[in-house]
Structures are given as structure tokens and as C-alpha cells.
ZASE-882594 format. One record per residue (C-alpha): residue number from 1; x, y negated, z negated. Coordinates in steps of 0.5 Angstrom, whole numbers, plus 2048, in hexadecimal, padded with zeros to 3 digits. Example, Ala and Ser with C-alpha at 12.3 -4.5 7.8 and 13.67 -1.06 7.14 Angstrom:
<atoms>
1,819,809,7F0
2,81B,802,7F2
</atoms>
This chain:
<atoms>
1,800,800,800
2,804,7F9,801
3,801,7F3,7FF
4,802,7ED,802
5,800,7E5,803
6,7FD,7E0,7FE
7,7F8,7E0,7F9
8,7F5,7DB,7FE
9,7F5,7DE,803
10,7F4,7E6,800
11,7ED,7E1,7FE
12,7EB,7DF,805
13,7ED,7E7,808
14,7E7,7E9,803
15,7E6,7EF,7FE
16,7EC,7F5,7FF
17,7EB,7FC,7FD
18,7F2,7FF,7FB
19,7F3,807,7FA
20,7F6,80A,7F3
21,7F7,810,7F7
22,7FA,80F,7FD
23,7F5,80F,802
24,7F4,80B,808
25,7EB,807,806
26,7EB,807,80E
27,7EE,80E,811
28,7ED,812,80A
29,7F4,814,80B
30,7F7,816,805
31,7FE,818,802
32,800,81B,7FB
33,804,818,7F7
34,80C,816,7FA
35,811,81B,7F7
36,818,81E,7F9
37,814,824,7FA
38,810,821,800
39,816,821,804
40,818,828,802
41,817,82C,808
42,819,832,803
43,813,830,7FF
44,80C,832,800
45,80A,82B,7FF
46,80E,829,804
47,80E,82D,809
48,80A,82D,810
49,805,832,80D
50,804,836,815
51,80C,838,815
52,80E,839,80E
53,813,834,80F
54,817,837,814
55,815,833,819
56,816,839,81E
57,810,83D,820
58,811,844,824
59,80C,845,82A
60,80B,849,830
61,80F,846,834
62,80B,847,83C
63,812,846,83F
64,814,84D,83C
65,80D,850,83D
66,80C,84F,845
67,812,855,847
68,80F,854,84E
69,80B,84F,851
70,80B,852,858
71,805,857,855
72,7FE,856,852
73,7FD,857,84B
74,7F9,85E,84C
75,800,861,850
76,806,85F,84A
77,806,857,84B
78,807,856,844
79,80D,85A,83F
80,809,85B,838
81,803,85C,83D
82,802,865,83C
83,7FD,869,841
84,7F9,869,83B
85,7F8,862,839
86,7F8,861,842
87,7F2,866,842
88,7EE,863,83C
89,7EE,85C,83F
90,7F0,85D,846
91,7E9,85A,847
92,7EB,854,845
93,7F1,853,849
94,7EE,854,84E
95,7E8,850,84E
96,7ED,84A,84D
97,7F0,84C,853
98,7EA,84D,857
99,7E7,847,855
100,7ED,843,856
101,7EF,847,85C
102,7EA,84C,85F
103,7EE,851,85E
104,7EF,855,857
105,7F6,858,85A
106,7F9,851,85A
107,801,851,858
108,801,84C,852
109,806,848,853
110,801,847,85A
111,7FC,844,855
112,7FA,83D,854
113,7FD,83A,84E
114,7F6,83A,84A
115,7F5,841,84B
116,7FC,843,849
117,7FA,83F,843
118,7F3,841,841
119,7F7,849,842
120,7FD,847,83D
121,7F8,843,838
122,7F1,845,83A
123,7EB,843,83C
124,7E9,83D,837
125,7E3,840,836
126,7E1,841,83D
127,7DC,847,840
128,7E0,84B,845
129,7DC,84E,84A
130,7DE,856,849
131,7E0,858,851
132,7DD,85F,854
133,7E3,863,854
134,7E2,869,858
135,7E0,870,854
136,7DE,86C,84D
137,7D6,86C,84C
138,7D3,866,848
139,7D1,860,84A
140,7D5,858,84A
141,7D3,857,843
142,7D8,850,842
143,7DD,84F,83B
144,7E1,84B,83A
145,7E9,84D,83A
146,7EE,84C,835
147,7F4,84A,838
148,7FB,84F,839
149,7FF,84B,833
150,7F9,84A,82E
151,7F8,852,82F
152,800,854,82E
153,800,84F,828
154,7FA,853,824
155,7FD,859,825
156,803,857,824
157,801,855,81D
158,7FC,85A,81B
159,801,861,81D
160,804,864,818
161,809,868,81C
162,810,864,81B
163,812,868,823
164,80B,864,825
165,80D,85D,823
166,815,85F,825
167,813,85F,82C
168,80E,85A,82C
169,814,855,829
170,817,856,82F
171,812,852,833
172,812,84C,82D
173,817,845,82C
174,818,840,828
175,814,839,829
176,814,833,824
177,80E,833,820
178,808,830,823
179,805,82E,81E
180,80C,829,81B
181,810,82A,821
182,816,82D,81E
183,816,826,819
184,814,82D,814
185,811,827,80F
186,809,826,80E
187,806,820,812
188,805,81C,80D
189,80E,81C,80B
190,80F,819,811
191,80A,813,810
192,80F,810,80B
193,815,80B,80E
194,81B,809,80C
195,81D,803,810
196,819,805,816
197,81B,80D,815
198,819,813,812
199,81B,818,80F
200,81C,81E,815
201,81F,818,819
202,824,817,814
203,826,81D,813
204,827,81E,81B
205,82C,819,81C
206,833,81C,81C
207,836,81B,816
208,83B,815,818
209,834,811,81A
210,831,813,814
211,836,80F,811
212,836,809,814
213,82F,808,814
214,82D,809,80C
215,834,805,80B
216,830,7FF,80F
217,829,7FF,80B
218,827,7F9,80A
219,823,7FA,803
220,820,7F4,7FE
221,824,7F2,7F7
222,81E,7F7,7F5
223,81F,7FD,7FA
224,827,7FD,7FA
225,827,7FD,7F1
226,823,803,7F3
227,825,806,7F7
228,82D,805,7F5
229,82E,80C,7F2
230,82A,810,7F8
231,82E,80D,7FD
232,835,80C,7FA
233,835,814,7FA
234,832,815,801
235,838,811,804
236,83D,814,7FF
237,83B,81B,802
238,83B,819,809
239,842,815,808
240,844,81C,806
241,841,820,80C
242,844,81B,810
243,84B,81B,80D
244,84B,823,810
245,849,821,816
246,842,824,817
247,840,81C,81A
248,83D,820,820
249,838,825,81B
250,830,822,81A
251,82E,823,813
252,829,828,815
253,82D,82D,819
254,82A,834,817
255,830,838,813
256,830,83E,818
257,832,83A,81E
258,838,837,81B
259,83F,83A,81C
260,843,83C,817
261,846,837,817
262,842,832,816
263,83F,836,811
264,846,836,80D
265,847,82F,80D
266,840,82D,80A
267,841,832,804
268,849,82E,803
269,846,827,804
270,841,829,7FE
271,846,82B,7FA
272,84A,825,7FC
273,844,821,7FA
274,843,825,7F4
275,849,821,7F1
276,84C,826,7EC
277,853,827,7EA
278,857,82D,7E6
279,853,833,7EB
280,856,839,7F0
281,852,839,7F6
282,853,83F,7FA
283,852,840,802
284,852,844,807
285,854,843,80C
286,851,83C,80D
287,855,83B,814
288,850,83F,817
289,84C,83C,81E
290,850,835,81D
291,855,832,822
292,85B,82F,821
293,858,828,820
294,853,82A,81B
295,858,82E,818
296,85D,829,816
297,856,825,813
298,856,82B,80F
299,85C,82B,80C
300,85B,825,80B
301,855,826,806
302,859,82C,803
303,85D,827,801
304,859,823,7FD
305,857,828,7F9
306,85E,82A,7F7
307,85E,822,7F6
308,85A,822,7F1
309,85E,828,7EC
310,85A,82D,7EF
311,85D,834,7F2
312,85C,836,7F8
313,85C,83E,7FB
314,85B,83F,802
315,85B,846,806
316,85E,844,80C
317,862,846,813
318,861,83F,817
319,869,83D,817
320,867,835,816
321,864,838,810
322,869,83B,80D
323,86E,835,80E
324,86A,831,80A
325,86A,835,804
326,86E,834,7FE
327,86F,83A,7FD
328,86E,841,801
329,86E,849,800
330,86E,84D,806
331,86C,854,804
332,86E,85A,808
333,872,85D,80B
334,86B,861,80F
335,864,862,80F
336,85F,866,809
337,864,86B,806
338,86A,868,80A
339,869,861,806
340,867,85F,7FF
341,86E,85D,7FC
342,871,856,7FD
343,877,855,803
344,878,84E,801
345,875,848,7FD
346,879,840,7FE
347,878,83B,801
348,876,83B,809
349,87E,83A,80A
350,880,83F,806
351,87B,843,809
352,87D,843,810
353,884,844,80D
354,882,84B,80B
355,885,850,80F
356,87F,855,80C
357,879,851,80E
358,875,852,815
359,872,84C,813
360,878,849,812
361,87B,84B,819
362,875,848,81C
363,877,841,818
364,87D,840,81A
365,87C,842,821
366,881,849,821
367,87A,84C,822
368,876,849,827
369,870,84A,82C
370,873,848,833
371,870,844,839
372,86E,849,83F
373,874,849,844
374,86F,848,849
375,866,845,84A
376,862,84B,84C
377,85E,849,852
378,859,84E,852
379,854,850,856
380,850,84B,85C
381,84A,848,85A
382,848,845,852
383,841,845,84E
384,83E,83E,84F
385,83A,83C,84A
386,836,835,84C
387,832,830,849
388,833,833,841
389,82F,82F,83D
390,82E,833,837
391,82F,82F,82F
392,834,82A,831
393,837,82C,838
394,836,827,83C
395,833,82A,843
396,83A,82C,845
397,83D,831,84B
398,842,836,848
399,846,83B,84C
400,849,841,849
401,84D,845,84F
402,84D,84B,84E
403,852,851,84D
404,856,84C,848
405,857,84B,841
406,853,845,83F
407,853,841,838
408,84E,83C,837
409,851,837,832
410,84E,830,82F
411,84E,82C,828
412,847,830,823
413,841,82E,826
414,843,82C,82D
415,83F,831,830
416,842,838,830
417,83D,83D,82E
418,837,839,831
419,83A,83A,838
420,83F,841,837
421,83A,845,833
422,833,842,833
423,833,840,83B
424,839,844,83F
425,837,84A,83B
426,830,84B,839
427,82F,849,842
428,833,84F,843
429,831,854,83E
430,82A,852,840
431,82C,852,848
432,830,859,847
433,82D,85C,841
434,826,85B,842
435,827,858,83A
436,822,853,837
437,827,84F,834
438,824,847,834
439,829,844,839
440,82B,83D,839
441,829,837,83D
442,82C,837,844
443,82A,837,84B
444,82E,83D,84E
445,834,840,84E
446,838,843,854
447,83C,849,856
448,837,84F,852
449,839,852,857
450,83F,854,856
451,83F,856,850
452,83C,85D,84D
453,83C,85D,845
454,83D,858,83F
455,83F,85A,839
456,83E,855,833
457,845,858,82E
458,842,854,828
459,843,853,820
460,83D,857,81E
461,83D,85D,819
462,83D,864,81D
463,837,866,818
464,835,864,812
465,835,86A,80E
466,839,86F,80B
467,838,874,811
468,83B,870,816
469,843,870,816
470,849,870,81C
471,847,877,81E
472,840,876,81F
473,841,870,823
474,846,871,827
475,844,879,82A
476,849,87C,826
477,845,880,820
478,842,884,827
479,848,886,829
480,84A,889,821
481,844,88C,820
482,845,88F,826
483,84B,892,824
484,849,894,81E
485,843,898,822
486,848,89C,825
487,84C,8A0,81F
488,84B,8A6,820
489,848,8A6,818
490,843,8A1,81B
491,842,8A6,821
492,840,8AC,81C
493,83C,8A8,817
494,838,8A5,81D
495,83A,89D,81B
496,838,898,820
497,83B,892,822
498,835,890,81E
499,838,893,818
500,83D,88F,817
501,839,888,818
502,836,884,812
503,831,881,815
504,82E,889,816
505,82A,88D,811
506,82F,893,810
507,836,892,80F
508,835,88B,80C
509,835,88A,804
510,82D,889,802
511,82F,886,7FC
512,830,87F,7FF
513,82D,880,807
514,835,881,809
515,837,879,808
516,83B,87C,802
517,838,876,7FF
518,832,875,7FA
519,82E,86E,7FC
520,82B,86D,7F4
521,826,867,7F6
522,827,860,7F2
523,820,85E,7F4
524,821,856,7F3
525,829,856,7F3
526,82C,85A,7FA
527,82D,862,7FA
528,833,865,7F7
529,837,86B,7F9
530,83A,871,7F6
531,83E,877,7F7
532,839,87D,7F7
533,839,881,7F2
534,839,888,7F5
535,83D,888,7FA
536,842,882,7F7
537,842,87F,7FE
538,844,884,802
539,83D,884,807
540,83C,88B,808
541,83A,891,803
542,83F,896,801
543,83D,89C,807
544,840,896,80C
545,847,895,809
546,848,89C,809
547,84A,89B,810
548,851,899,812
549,856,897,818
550,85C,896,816
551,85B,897,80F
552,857,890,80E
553,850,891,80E
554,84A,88B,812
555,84A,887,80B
556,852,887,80B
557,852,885,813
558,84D,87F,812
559,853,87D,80D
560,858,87C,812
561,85B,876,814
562,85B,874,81B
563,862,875,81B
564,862,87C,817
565,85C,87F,81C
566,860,87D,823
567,865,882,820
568,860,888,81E
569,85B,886,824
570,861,885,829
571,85F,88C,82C
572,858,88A,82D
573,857,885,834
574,851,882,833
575,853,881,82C
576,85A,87E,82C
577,858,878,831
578,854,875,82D
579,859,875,827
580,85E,872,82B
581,859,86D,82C
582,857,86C,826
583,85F,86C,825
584,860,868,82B
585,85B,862,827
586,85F,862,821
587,85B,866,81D
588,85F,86B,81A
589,85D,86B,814
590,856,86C,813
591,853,872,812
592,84F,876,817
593,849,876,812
594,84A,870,80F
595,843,86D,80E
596,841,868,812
597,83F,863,80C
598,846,863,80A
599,849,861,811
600,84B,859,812
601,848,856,818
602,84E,855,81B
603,84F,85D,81A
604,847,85E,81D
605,849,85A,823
606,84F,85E,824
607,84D,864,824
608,846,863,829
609,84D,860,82D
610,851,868,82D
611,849,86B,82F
612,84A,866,835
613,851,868,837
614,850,86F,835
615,84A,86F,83B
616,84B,870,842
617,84C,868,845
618,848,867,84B
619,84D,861,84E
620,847,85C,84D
621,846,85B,847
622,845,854,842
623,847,854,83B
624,845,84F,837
625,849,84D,830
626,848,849,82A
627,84D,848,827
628,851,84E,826
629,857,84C,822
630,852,84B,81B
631,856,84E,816
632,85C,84F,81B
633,864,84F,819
634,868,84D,81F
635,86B,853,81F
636,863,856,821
637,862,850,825
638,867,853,82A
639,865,85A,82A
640,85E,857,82B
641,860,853,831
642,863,859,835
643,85D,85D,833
644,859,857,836
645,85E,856,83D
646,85D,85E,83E
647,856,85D,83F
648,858,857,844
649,85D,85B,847
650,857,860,849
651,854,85B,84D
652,84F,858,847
653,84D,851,845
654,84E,850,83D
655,84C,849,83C
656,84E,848,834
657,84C,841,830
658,852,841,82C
659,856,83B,828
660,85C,83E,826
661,861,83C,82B
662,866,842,82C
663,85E,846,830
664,85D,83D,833
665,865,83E,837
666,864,846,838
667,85D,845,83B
668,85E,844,843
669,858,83E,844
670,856,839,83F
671,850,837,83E
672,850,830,83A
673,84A,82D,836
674,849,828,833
675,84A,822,831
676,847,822,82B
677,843,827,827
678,83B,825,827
679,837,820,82C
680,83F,81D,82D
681,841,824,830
682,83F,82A,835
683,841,826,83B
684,847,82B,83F
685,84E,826,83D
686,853,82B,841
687,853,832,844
688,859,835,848
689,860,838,846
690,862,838,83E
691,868,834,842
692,862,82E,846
693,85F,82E,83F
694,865,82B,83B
695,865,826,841
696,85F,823,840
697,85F,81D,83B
698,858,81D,838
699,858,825,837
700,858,826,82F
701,85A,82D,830
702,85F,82B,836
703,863,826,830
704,864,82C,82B
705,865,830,831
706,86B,82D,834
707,871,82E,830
708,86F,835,82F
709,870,835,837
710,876,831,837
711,87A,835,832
712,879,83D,832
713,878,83C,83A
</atoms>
């Protein structure tokens, strides 16, 4: 309510009615008491009431739905549309087309626009007509039809069958909120202005913008005296995100399309800002998904936080990093139970000095990734994507040339995912596979048709439980328990393959279901695991590890190394070329049942990169890599790289985003985004040679790059 004029002249306006309820006397728009809470979309008085807060509602999408547009509805036009659903509303599909059209068999993407939209949504309280269908009595009784999305969606949420709704959810996407926009707040928060602005609209400016604008308030004495303590707290915490270099980022950025990066350095800037002293903070690995630019940045936070008599404890293999530190402990000399004792420990100097230490060989350059002697030029032809616009791409042309070893490279937030992972990827999964991936914005990509297979080699777990291991994973449990089947004990017992695996009822321990382990649910806290009881871990029951090969039963075999079972398994062809895969990627030390839940990302992705060099390439193939160094030392990093340029040297594309620069000047083409990370970037700064890059001024990745080039070159 604002009050406002004389009394003089509120007398010659006439009576005023005022509300003690916020409410509007001439609209009868009501709002409730103004609170923080209001402005919560984690709130239920807060959030928009229709999305929950979320601002995204799944639907059908009529995009994925419409499989082949040059059939009628009745013939298999439409995906999700069974023969069963097609029989019991065929009438109504072709009463449309007939009366649209005259002919019930009209393909749908030859219907009016109008009629293709009264079949995807329904006729809207519309009698149709039922046609005379040729072998079916009854007269033309007329009805009115639902509409194919309104159907799927009933059905959708009334089955209880989780396989029903799984196929459906493949017909489905994500779309703002209809009722708030993807604002996620109720109406009546966004009626609320600061300054012009409300609160969804300040929270979607970039953080550098949010800055600026609530540092230019223009408050009354009153407001300002209010408002001082709000305030002053809002731009210290900004002034903290902008110091990690975050400017680009808007403060309503979901937290799952943030990169690790980005992730990583609001967790130190709240730190920073929390402005405690005396405390040890431990991180691991905090370099991950930054460039060298955003590193020097972080290091720069870390030291802050020493400033201020706090201790700092990093796990790290960035060689930036580790010059940095105070002080160093190189553990070693080797991985899992060739590791765990202490090489060396000192200052960064005083390890690179140390003849023991790999890391330290590295450091002082007597170790070192060299720069190929000569630029693969690979295949005739490239990939081309044209016009990608998806999250902050600016509607740019990328070539890929293929038969190369491709790094696509540029500051956090410049671009890389959106274009590699979420268009590239997703187009030719879709295009090849048949998947049904959302693929992101553009309008064509060329060169399909010399190509065959894409593989997308990422971070993600190879299974969730305990069942799931190396062995299972790669192919090579088949080939142990094949070998087992084979003894002449198992011949006359009548043991199977079948026999020998935990995921089948006979050989395995029932105590635990063959996981080894035992799931004791925690109900509000996560599920915990223990050893079973009964087979003590071992999987199998007492009669399956009776049988014996080479003294070791299929329990003790699973126990293996990969290095120990290359030298049990040699004898086996099949067998010993998927540990020397597994070798071959520098995974040496884990154990071939190992479960899945204890393996690193940077370990899961490894292992899917030995399954893939294990199969028979085709020549024709794309690898897709997202960072793979994560978790690497530099002595791992080379072995990855000449894993990767075997894969190129079979006629294959890999493309890689990658900052780390030993991959950057080994890479035969560079793909250079940037300039900047958010609305600043996704613009193509350079593309060519490691060599060309470096040349060129405005390349953020060409400036770190060159020295590298100039020295080991």
C-alpha cells in the first residue's frame, strides 16, 4: 500500500479504502504476509504449486513420438502407439484423416497442421464421426477422442508396472514449468520488486551482473538503514565467487550442469568466505576440470586460506600444484600392493632431486611426455557440425577431421560439454544407434556417412552393486568360467558354465545371493554392506570350490591381480588379450573381482577404454573422452596416451576434452574454445595443430601451451 500526496488533496480525492490483509479492493488479488520463505522455492510457500518448485515438468514430447511420419496413424505412425492402442482408437485416427483429408490412410506428416494436432492432443470436446470400416457392423455412432499425448499420460501415471512406465519415459522430455516458466516460484513472489526487478530476475544474471546491479541500489536513508546488513552480506559472498573467477556463472544455475570445476571452487569461495583460522582442510584433487588460467586462480584461494593460519592438505597430481605446495609426500613407488610406503617427502625442489621418486623425475623434466615427432594427418574428410546453439554456443561450425587424435580444449564453462557431449555425441548416437538421447540444439551435422560406430568412453560407474567387477564387465568372467566347466571333476560332476557364476542359483552362496556381501538397509541413512556370514565373501557354496585349476579355485582366481591372472591365464587367447588390455591402460593392480562400487571414475573409465581396444575395431569409429587424465599420474597419463593413439592408428577418430597440456600438445588437432567460461564464451578462438594454436594471441590455451612446445619440442 503507498500512501502519497497532502492531506489537502487526499480530501479532494474522496474517501480511500485500505486493506490490512494485502489485498487488492478492485481486483480481489490477495497475497500473504511477505517472509523469506516466500522467496524459497524450497518451500511450499514459496514454490509454484503445478512444478514443485523445480521449474521442469517431464512430458510426452510429439517429437520423439512421431517414429514415421510417412505412415497413417493406424500403420505405425507414432512410437508408443501399440497395435493394441491403434485397433481400440484406429476409429478415431481415421475420422480425422477422413475428415480432413478424405482418405483414412493418409500418412500423418500429410495431414493439416490442425488435424495432427486434434490426434496428438485430442479433439477438445469435438464429436467425430465414426467411418465404416470395412468388415465391422454398427452404425456411426459420434464420440469424441481423447488425444494420443492425453491417453499416453493417463496410462503413464495409472500403470504400476515399472517396465511400462520405463518404455514410455523414453517417449518423454524436460520442458519449463508451464505454470511459473521455469521461474520455480509461485506468482505472486514474482510481484515483488527491487529496484525494478524480481527475484527470479536477479538470480538469473550472471554473478558479475548481480554484483553490479545490487551495488547500484538506489535506497532512501530508511531502505538503506534496513537494508545494510542484507546487503552487505549478499556482495561479500558475491565478491568471494567473483575472486574464483565464477563471473560467468548465474546464481541460479542448476547444481548438476555445473562442471567439477566450477563445483569445486564454490565450495572453496564459501570456505573463504566463512573466514575461519586454525582449520586443516583436505582436498582431493581440486584441479580436476580446470584450465590452467582457473588454476593459477585456485591456487591463489588455497593460498588465502594458509594466510590465514589454517592448514592445507591436497591430494594431487597437477605438476602446477605441487610446485606450489610447501611441502610434498610422494607416495609409492607403485599402485595398491605395490604402493603405500613413503618415497619421498620435502620441499617440491627437494623432490625432484630425489632419484626414487617417479614424480620427482617428472618434475625435473628427467621423465617427460614427449611431443610426437611428426602431426597424423588421418583420414580424407571430417565431421562438421554446423550452427550449434545448445546452452552458450554461439550458432558456431566445428570441423572434427577424422582418422585424427582430436583435443578439444578452452577455459571451465567455454563450451566444451554442450558442443562434444551433449550435440556431437548425442546427434550420432541417435544417428547410429538408434538412441534416445536429447541431442542439443544445431542444424545439421555432415559427414555421417563416413563414420559407423561412436563410443562414449566416460566416468560413470561400470554397475552399482556389488556383482558388478572388472571381469564381468570386460568379458573375461565368461572366459574363467568357461575353463573351469572344462575340468575333467566338473565333466563328471555335470557342472556347467552356469555353475561357476554368482548370478545363478546352484554354484553360488544363497546366504548372500553370490554378492559376497550382505545389504542391511539404514532406512533414512544410505544402506550399508557386510561380509556374509556364511561364505565369509567367497560368493560361491563349499561344493563350487571344491573344483580346482592349477591349485587355485574360481574364488581365489577373481582374487587375482590383472597383473597375476595375465600370468595364470596366458594359456587362454581370449583370456590373456583382455588383461593385456587391462594392462595396457595401467590397471595392473586391481582385482579382477573387485567390485564396481570401490573403483575410481578415472579406473571405471579405463577399464570401458580396455573393453573397447579388446574388440575388433572397424577403422570407422569415434571415441568420445571427457577428461580422462582425472586421477592420473604422469606416468599413467603417457600410458593413456599411447593407448588412445593406438585407437587413432586403426584409422579411428578419438576426440577428447582435456586441459591437461602433456594430452593438449600430443593431440594432432586442437579444438580451442572459449574466450571466457558462460554468456563470454562458447565462440571457436582457434582450431588447428598444437604448433598453430600456440601462435595464436587470443588463445587462452595457445599462451600455456607454447612454452611446452618450445622446450620439449
Amino acid at each position: 500500500v503507498r500512501w502519497s500526496g497532502s492531506s489537502t488533496e487526499d480530501s479532494e480525492q474522496g474517501e480511500q479504502t485500505f486493506s490490512r490483509k494485502f489485498a487488492c479492493n478492485d481486483c480481489g488479488v490477495s497475497y500473504p504476509e511477505l517472509s523469506p520463505r516466500m522467496f524459497s522455492f524450497n518451500s511450499t510457500h514459496g514454490a509454484c504449486p503445478q512444478g514443485n518448485g523445480v521449474g521442469r515438468a517431464r512430458s510426452f514430447d510429439p517429437d520423439t513420438i512421431v517414429a514415421d511420419g510417412s505412415l497413417a496413424v493406424h500403420a505405425g505412425a507414432l512410437a508408443p502407439w501399440g497395435k493394441r492402442l491403434a485397433d481400440k482408437y484406429g476409429w478415431a485416427t481415421r475420422s480425422i484423416a477422413i475428415s480432413y483429408c478424405g482418405d483414412p490412410d493418409t500418412p500423418f506428416a500429410g495431414l493439416p497442421e490442425q488435424a495432427r494436432e486434434e490426434i496428438l492432443w485430442g479433439s477438445h470436446g469435438k464429436r467425430l464421426e465414426v467411418p465404416r470400416i470395412r468388415g465391422v457392423r454398427g452404425p456411426r455412432v459420434p464420440r469424441s477422442f481423447g488425444g494420443v499425448i492425453p491417453i499416453l499420460t493417463k496410462r503413464y501415471r495409472e500403470s504400476e508396472s515399472d517396465w511400462v512406465r520405463g518404455e514410455l519415459e523414453k517417449y518423454m522430455s524436460d520442458s519449463s514449468c508451464p505454470a511459473c516458466s521455469g521461474r520455480r516460484l509461485r506468482p505472486e513472489s514474482g510481484h515483488v520488486l527491487v529496484s525494478g526487478k524480481a527475484i527470479h530476475e536477479v538470480a538469473a544474471l550472471p554473478i558479475d551482473g548481480a554484483y553490479e546491479f545490487l551495488s547500484a541500489l538506489k535506497l532512501t536513508k530508511r531502505e538503506r538503514e534496513i537494508a545494510k546488513l542484507v546487503l552487505r552480506e549478499i556482495l561479500e559472498r558475491l565478491e568471494f565467487l567473483l575472486g574464483v573467477g565464477l563471473s560467468y556463472l548465474s546464481l541460479d544455475r542448476p547444481a548438476a550442469t555445473l562442471s567439477g570445476g566450477e563445483g569445486q571452487r564454490i565450495r572453496l569461495a564459501t570456505q573463504i568466505g566463512a573466514g575461519l583460522s586454525g582449520v586443516l582442510y583436505v582436498l582431493d584433487e581440486p584441479s580436476i576440470g580446470l584450465h590452467q588460467r582457473d588454476n593459477a586462480r585456485l591456487l591463489k584461494s588455497l593460498r588465502e586460506l594458509t594466510d590465514r593460519g589454517n592448514s592445507v592438505l591436497v591430494v594431487e597430481h597437477d605438476a602446477e600444484t605441487i610446485c606450489a605446495a610447501d611441502y610434498v609426500i610422494d607416495m609409492g613407488p607403485g599402485a595398491a600392493a605395490n604402493g603405500g610406503r613413503v618415497v619421498a617427502e620435502g620441499t617440491p625442489a627437494e623432490i625432484a632431486a630425489h632419484a626414487d621418486s617417479l614424480t620427482g623425475r617428472f618434475l625435473s623434466g628427467a621423465e617427460r611426455i614427449e611431443v610426437p615427432a611428426e602431426r597424423r594427418n588421418g583420414a580424407n574428410g571430417c565431421l562438421r557440425v554446423v550452427g550449434a546453439s545448445h546452452n552458450n554456443l554461439k550458432n558456431i561450425d566445428v570441423e572434427f577431421p577424422l582418422g585424427r587424435f582430436i583435443c578439444v580444449t578452452g577455459v571451465s564453462g567455454s563450451g566444451k560439454s554442450s558442443l562434444v557431449v551433449d550435440t556431437l555425441y548425442a546427434a550420432l548416437a541417435c544417428e547410429l544407434h538408434g538412441a534416445g538421447t536429447e541431442i542439443g540444439t544445431h542444424r545439421e551435422i555432415l559427414g555421417l556417412d563416413r563414420i559407423d560406430k561412436v563410443i562414449d568412453v566416460d566416468q560413470s560407474p561400470i554397475g552399482r552393486t556389488p556383482r558388478s567387477n572388472p571381469a564381468t564387465y570386460t568379458g573375461l568372467f565368461t572366459d574363467i568360467r568357461d575353463l573351469f566347466a572344462m575340468l575333467p571333476e566338473s565333466r563328471m560332476r555335470g557342472y556347467t558354465a552356469g555353475r561357476f557364476s554368482f548370478n545363478v542359483e546352484g554354484g553360488r552362496c544363497e546366504g548372500c545371493g553370490g554378492d559376497g556381501m550382505k545389504r542391511i538397509e539404514m532406512h533414512f541413512l544410505p544402506d550399508i554392506y557386510v561380509v556374509c556370514d556364511i561364505c565369509q565373501g567367497r560368493r560361491y557354496n563349499r561344493e563350487t570350490l571344491e573344483l580346482r585349476y592349477k591349485g587355485l579355485n574360481v574364488a581365489d582366481v577373481l582374487e587375482l591381480t590383472v597383473a597375476e591372472a595375465l600370468d595364470f591365464l596366458s594359456p587362454i587367447p581370449s583370456a590373456k588379450r583382455k588383461l593385456e588390455t587391462l594392462h595396457s591402460v595401467g590397471l595392473d593392480y586391481i582385482h579382477l573381482g573387485q567390485s564396481a562400487t570401490t573403483l575410481s571414475g578415472g579406473e571405471a573409465q579405463r577399464i570401458k577404454l580396455a573393453r573397447e581396444l579388446s574388440k575388433r575395431a572397424t577403422g570407422r569409429t569415434v571415441y568420445i573422452l571427457d577428461e580422462p587424465t582425472t586421477g592420473l599420474h604422469f606416468a599413467d597419463i603417457r600410458r593413456l596416451l599411447e593407448v588412445l593413439c593406438r585407437l587413432r592408428d586403426g584409422g579411428n577418430t578419438v576426440i577428447v576434452i582435456e586441459h591437461q597440456l602433456d594430452v593438449v600438445k600430443t593431440a594432432d588437432w586442437v579444438i580451442d574454445l572459449g574466450p571466457d567460461g558462460g554468456a563470454a564464451g562458447g565462440e571457436v578462438v582457434a582450431s588447428g595443430s598444437p604448433e598453430a594454436i600456440a601462435r595464436i594471441e587470443a588463445s587462452c590455451t595457445g599462451r600455456f601451451l607454447a612454452p611446452l612446445l618450445s622446450t620439449t619440442g
